[in-house]
Every structure is written in structure tokens, then in C-alpha cells.
N, C-alpha and C positions, 0 to 999 in steps of 0.2 A: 558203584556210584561215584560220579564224581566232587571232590573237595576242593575247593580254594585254600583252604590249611591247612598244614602238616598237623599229624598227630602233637608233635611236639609244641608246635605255636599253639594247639587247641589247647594242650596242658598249661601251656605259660595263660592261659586269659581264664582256665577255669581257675588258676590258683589268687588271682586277682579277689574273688568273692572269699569273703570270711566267714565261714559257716556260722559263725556267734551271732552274724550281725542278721541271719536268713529268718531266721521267726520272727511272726509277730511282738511286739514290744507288750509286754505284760505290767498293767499299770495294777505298780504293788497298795494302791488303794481299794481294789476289788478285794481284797480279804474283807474288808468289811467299809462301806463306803455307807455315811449317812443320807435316808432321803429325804430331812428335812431339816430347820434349822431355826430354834424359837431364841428372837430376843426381847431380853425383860431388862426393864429397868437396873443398876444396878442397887440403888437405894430401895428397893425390894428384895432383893433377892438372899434367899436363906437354903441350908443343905439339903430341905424335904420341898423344896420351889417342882422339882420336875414332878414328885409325887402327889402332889394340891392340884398342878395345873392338865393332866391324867385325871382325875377327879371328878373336875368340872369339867371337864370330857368327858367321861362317862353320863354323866350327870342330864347334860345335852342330850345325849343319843336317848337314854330313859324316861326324857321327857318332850321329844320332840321325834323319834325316832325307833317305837319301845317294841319292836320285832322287825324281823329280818325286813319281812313284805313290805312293809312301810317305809323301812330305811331303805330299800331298792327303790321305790318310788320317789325317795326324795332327795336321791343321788341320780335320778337315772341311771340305775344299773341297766344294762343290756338284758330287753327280753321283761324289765320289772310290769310294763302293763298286761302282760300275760297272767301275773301272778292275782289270782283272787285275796282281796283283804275278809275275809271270814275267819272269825278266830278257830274254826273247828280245821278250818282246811290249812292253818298255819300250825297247828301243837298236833296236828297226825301227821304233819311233813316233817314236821322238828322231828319225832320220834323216827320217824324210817329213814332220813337222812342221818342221824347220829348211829344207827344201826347199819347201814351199809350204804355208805354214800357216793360207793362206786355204783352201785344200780339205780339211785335215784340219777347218780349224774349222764347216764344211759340214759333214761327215761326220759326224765324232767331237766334238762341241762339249767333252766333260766332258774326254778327252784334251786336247785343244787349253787350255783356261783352268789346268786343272792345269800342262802343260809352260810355258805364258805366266808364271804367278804366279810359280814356281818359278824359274826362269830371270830375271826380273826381279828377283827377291828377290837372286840372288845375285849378279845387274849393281851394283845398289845398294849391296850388304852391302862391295862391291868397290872400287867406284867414290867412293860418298859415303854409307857409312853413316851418320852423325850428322848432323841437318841442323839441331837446336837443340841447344846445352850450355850450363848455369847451372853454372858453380862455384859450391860451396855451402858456405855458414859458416854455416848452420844445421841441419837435424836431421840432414843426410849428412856434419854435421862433428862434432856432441856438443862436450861442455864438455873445455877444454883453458886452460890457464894464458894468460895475456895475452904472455909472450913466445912461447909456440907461435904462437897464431895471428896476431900481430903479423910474426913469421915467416912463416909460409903465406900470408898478406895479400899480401909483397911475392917471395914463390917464384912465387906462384899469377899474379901479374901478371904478372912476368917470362918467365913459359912462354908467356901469351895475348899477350906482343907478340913473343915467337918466331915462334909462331904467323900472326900475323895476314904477319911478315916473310916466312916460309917459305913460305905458302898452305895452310897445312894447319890452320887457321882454319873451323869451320864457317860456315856462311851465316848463322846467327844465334846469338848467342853474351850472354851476361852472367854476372853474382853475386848471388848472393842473402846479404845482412849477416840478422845476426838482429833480434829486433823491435825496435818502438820499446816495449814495454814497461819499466813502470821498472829491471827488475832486468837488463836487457841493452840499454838504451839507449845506455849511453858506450859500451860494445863495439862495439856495431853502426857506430857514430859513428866513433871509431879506424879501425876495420877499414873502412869506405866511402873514410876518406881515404888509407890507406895506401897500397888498392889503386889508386885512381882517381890519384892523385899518379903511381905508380912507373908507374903504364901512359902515362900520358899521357910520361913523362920518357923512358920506353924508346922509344914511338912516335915521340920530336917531334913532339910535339901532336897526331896523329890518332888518330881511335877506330875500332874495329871497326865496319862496318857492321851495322845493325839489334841493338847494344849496350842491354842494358840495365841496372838496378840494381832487380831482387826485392826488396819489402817484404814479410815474410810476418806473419800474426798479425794481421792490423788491426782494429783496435777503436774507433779514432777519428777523423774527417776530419782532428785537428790532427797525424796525423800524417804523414798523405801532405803536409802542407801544409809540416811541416818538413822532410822529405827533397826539397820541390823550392827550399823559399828554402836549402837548406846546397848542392844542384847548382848555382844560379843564382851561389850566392856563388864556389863553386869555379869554374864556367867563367868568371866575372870576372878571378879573378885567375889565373886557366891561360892566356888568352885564347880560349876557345874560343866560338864563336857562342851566345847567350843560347838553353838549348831542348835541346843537342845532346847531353845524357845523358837519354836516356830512363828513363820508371818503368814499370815492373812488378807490379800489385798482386797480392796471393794472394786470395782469398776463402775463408776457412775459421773464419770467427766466424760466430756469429749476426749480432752487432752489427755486420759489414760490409754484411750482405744489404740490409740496409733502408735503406743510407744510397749504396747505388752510382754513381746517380749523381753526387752530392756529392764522393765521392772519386773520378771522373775531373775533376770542377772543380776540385779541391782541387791535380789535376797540373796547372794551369796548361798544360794542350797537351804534358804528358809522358807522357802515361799511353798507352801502344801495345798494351798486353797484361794477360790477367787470367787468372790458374791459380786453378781450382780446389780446394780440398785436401778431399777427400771425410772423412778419416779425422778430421784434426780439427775438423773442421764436426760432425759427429755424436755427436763427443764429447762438445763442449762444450753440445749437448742432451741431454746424461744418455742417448744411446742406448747399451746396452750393447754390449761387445766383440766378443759372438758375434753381434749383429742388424748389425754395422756394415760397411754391403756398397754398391757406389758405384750399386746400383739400387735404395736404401733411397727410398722417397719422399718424405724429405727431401732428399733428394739432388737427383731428380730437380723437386722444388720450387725448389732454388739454382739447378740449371743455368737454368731455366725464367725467374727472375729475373735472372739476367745477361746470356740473350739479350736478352730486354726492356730491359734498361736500358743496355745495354753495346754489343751486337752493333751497334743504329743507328745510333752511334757512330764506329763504324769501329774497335772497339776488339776486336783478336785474344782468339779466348776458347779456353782449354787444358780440357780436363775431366783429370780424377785418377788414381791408380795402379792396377795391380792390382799388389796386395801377396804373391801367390803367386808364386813365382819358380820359374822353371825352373833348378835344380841338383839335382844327381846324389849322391845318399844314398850311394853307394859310390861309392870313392875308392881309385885304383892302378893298377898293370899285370896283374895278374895275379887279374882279377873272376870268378869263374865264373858258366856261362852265367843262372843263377838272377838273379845281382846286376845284369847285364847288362840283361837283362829287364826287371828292378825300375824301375834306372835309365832306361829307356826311356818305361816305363808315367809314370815321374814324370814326364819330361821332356814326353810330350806331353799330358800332363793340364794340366800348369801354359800350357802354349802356347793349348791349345784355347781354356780360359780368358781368359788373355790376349786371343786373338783374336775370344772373344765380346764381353767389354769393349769392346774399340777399336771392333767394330761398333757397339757400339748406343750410343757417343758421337757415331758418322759419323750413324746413322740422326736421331738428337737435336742436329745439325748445329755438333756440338764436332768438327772438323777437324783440332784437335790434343788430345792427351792426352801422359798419363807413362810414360817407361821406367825402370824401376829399375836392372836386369842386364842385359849385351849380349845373353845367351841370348832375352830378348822380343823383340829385333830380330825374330828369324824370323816371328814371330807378329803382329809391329806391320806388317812389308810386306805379308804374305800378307795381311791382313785390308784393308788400305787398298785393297790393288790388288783382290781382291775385290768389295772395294766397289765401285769403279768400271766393272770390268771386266763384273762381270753385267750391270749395268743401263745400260751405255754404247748400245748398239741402240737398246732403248725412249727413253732419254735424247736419242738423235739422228732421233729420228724426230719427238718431239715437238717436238725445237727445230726443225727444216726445216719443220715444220706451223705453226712461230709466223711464220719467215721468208717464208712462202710468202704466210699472209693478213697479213704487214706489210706487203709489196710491192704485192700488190691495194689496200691500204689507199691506198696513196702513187697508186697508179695512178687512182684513184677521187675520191684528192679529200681524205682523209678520214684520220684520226689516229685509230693502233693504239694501242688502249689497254689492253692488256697484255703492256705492254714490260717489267714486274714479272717475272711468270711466266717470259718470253724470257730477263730477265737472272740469274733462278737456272739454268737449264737452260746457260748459256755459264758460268756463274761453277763450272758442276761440269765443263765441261771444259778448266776452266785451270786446275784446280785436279789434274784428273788428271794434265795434262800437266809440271805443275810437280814432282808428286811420283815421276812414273818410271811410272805404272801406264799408261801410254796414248804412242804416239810424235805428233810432229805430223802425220804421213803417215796413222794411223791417222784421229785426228780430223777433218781434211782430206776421208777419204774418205769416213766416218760421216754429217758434216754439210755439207759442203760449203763451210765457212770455212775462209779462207788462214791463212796465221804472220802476217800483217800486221791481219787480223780478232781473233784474240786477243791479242795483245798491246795493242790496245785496251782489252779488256777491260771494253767497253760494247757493248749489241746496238742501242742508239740509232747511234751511231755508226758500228757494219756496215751498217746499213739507211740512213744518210745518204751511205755511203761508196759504196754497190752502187747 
């Protein structure tokens, strides 16, 4: 056959590629990446806030939601108008489903995923409802005199190193101060060292894991620039390792969008996470009140822009709220059957919604978004798990189909070159597993990788290790 280049020249261009650089980039936030993100007020907030507001999520789904059957219909789960609401035909499926739920999910798939979601929702709701909380001294705090919130700064600390002391500390956890804008820039200022001082003094010296500090509003690189030289100066003289307060940007200007990458340089290696703020994003383009909905496509133009500039990164990205809440228009003991009703019809209207939301940021591969009220718990599980839950089959069929020609590949001689593809397909099921929708036994059997395989969390890696 003939060649245009010597063996020699071919040597000199294959040695040009750096094998380090040839696999996919593993973003070391899939260890464990939050899918949601509740903020509360800071002038509420106390070390058992995530365990209250779990609660009153439970509490919803038992009262608005009080078996599987029902709560499939009032999520629309997939398949839910199949399922007959008779309570004999719902407590003899509970029973043979909890007995072998690999043959009901044979059998009966729409039974089976509805008892699964449901049943996990309320493991979760139970176990570790909250898995992100910002205390918030901005819009979930409103304007309060400089001794309140001067106050609340060092309450609101004092609770998060309870907290962090007791274990009842979510897995991811921060503040959000408000902006650097002129007319709340000393505020913000005060209130960042209040909190940060009295945590670190209640701790001695340690921080919550995966801690951040929310900038919201930004409009200018000089300001992410200034809240990392005021952390740099603070852990100087706290002693804490030069780095170890993370930033948090919002995205909700215009004038952020165009400069994003800029202001993750601007964090100097602090910048871990970026929220999206749908509401004030679209604002501030003159779209009106009633057009202002997080599948405006502007909206969908910002998220689009922050994968791009942000996701490569390594940089966790949040999409935005749905502002409809599930609460109950009537209020008492003694509701008649009308009000009851009403209350019901509201409660899974605002859910459903919710739960469309939260898909189509998963489907738009925003993994996390916002909770306003604990009552969208219900709606934030079932939609995640969901998500997972349907297309986990197809999802493990195609990754054993990448596993099978990697292996031929190694066997042959010969470097698989779509380990891209392979490592989104593993990075959706660690992402499952991390969130409660999938067990590792489950995975394990799906695809045929161990606990020692994902916690890798590279399919370079499985395919070196096998």
C-alpha cells in the first residue's frame, strides 16, 4: 500500500497527542452532585430546617397523595391511567410487589415503576429530604434594618455549625449575601463577614463540606473578582487553606451571559456552581410578567450558554424555580367535601407542573434545579426518579454495547474511540445512584459494573481495570 509518510514522520505526529489528554474529562462533581436546591429565608432558619421541611413533605403526599395509585395519577407517571384506584387491587400489589418486584415488573411494568417512585420518594422524604440548602439574605430574606439582619447573619451561623455538630447538616449547604450592586454592596459585605467569622468560631476553624458563598445579581467580572480577594483575605487571617470558601455564581443578567467564562476566572478556582435565575433573567429583557415562563427561549438560550461555557469546566449548573406552589386554598379542620376537592385539584396541578419543570431541565441536562416549598419535594423525587427509572433498560443496554466493542477494541489491538458517548451513559448511572432513584444491586444487574466501577467514575478506567 502506498503512503505519503515515512514511518518516521507518522511517529513524529502520533507523538504530538498526549495520551492524558485522550479520555473524556471526568467532572469530579458526579461523586455526588445535588438534584435540587431549597432556599429559606435566613431569619428562619435553625439546624433541624431540612428535617421540618421533609415533614411537611411527607405530610403532603399523606394527605393529598396517600398510595402509590393516586400519587401516579397525580404526577402523571407513565402508564398511571392503566392502574385501577380500588383499594383491594392496590394492598394485593403492594404485597406481591414488596415480594418480588422483579416479576411484578415483568408483568405489570406501569404497577411496578409507580410502587418504585412512590416508595422511594418516601425513603428519601424520610431519610435525607434536603440534599442542597442556601440560607438566604436575599429575595427569601426582603429588606430588614441592619440590626435584624446583622442578627440573623450570626443566628443563621450559629444554627449551621449546630448543624454541621449534630449531623443533620445537609450534604451541600451555603449563603447567599445580596449583590455587589451599589445600593447593597456594604450589606452584603457585613453580612458575608458576620456569618463567615461566627461559623468558622463556632466550628473551630472547619467548614461544611461542599460550602458555598452565592453571589446573586452579577453584572460585572469586578465583582466576582472582589468576593474572592475579601475570601482570600479572610482565610488569611482565619487560617484556613488559601481556596477553601467556595463561590457560587447566579446567572440572572443579561450582562452575565456574555462574560461567563470570565467570571469563573474571575473565581480564581472558587467557582464550583452556577444557578440559574429564570425570573430575573427575563426581566431584565423587558419580557413581560405574563410571557415570563423558564421555557421562554430566552431561557432556554441562557441554559444553552452556560452548558457551553460552564459545564466543560467542571462547573455544577442549577436551572430555576417553578414559581407555582403547591398550597391549599382552604384552610382548617372542618373543610367540606367541596373544599377538599378544590384543595386536592390545586395541590396536584401545582405538582404536575413542577414535575414537568424538573423533567425538561433533566432532559436539557440541568441535574439540578429549585425548590421553593417542601410540598414540591413530592414532585422534585418522582420526576427525578422517573427520569431515571424509565430509561435505565435502554441506558444499560447501550452502555454494555459500548463495554462489549471497548473490549474487542483492547483485544484487537486497537483504541475505542467513543469513550465520550460510554462516559455520559455511566455518568447517568452514578448520578442515579447518588440520588436514591436506582440501588447499586439494581445497576450492578442492568450493566454489569461493580461499586468499585462506579465510584471511579470513568469508563476509561472500568475498561483498564477489566
Amino acid at each position: 500500500m502506498n503512503q505519503t509518510f515515512s514511518e518516521e514522520k507518522l511517529a513524529e505526529f502520533y507523538s504530538k497527542t498526549d495520551e492524558s489528554d485522550s479520555s473524556f474529562p471526568i467532572n469530579s462533581s458526579l461523586l455526588r452532585t445535588p438534584i435540587h436546591v431549597v432556599y429559606g429565608g435566613a431569619h428562619l432558619f435553625t439546624s433541624d430546617t431540612p428535617t421540618k421541611l421533609g415533614k411537611i413533605a411527607l405530610k403532603s403526599i399523606e394527605t393529598y397523595a396517600p398510595n402509590f395509585v393516586e400519587f401516579a395519577s397525580a404526577m402523571w407517571l407513565k402508564g398511571a391511567d392503566t392502574l385501577p384506584q380500588f383499594q383491594t387491587f392496590i394492598e394485593d400489589l403492594t404485597v406481591k410487589i414488596a415480594a418480588d418486584p422483579g416479576k411484578i415488573k415483568a408483568e405489570n411494568y406501569n404497577a411496578w415503576l409507580a410502587w418504585t417512585i412512590y416508595n422511594r420518594t418516601i425513603e428519601k422524604l424520610s431519610r435525607e429530604p434536603i440534599e442542597d440548602f442556601r440560607i438566604d439574605f436575599e429575595d427569601g430574606y426582603g429588606l430588614r434594618t441592619d440590626a435584624e439582619e446583622d442578627g440573623h447573619a450570626v443566628n443563621s451561623s450559629n444554627e449551621l455549625a449546630k448543624a454541621l455538630k449534630e449531623k443533620t447538616i445537609t450534604p451541600f449547604s451555603g449563603f447567599r449575601i445580596k449583590s455587589f450592586a451599589s445600593e447593597t454592596y456594604r450589606r452584603a459585605i457585613r453580612t458575608l463577614d458576620l456569618f463567615l467569622t461566627n461559623l468558622i468560631e463556632r466550628t473551630k476553624g472547619d467548614l461544611p463540606e461542599n460550602f458555598v458563598v452565592t453571589l446573586p445579581k452579577i453584572t460585572r467580572i469586578e465583582e466576582v473578582k472582589i468576593l474572592d480577594e475579601i475570601l482570600g483575605e479572610f482565610e488569611k487571617r482565619v487560617k484556613l487553606n488559601n481556596g477553601a470558601v467556595k463561590i457560587e455564581i447566579m446567572v440572572e443578567t443579561p450582562q452575565a451571559i456574555v462574560i461567563l467564562p470570565e467570571l469563573f476566572k474571575a473565581a480564581n478556582g472558587r467557582c464550583v456552581s452556577a444557578h440559574f435565575g429564570a425570573y430575573d433573567y427575563t426581566a431584565s429583557l423587558g419580557i413581560s410578567s405574563t410571557h415570563q415562563h423558564l421555557n421562554h427561549e430566552a431561557c432556554n438560550f441562557a441554559r444553552q450558554m452556560m452548558q457551553i461555557s460552564l459545564a466543560p469546566l467542571g462547573v455544577r449548573l442549577s436551572d430555576s424555580v417553578t414559581t407555582e406552589l403547591p398550597i391549599p386554598i382552604y384552610k382548617g379542620k372542618n373543610l367540606t367535601k367541596k373544599q377538599l376537592k378544590e384543595n386536592r385539584r390545586i395541590i396536584q396541578n401545582a405538582w404536575r407542573k413542577h414535575f414537568n419543570n424538573v423533567t425538561n431541565s433533566l432532559i436539557n441536562g440541568f441535574y439540578q434545579s429549585w425548590d421553593l416549598h417542601p410540598a414540591q419535594l413530592a414532585a422534585r423525587y418522582a420526576a427525578v426518579y422517573s427520569f431515571f427509572l424509565e430509561s435505565s433498560d435502554l441506558q444499560a443496554t447501550r452502555l454494555k454495547s459500548f463495554i462489549e466493542k471497548a473490549a474487542q477494541a483492547v483485544m484487537t489491538g486497537n483504541q475505542f474511540d467513543d469513550a465520550a458517548s460510554a462516559q455520559g451513559l455511566l455518568n447517568f448511572f452514578i448520578r442515579a445512584l447518588n440520588c436514591g432513584a436506582m440501588t447499586e444491586a439494581e445497576i450492578s444487574e442492568a450493566t454489569g459494573l461493580n461499586a468499585e466501577d462506579l465510584r471511579s467514575a470513568s469508563f476509561v478506567k472500568i475498561m483498564q481495570n477489566h
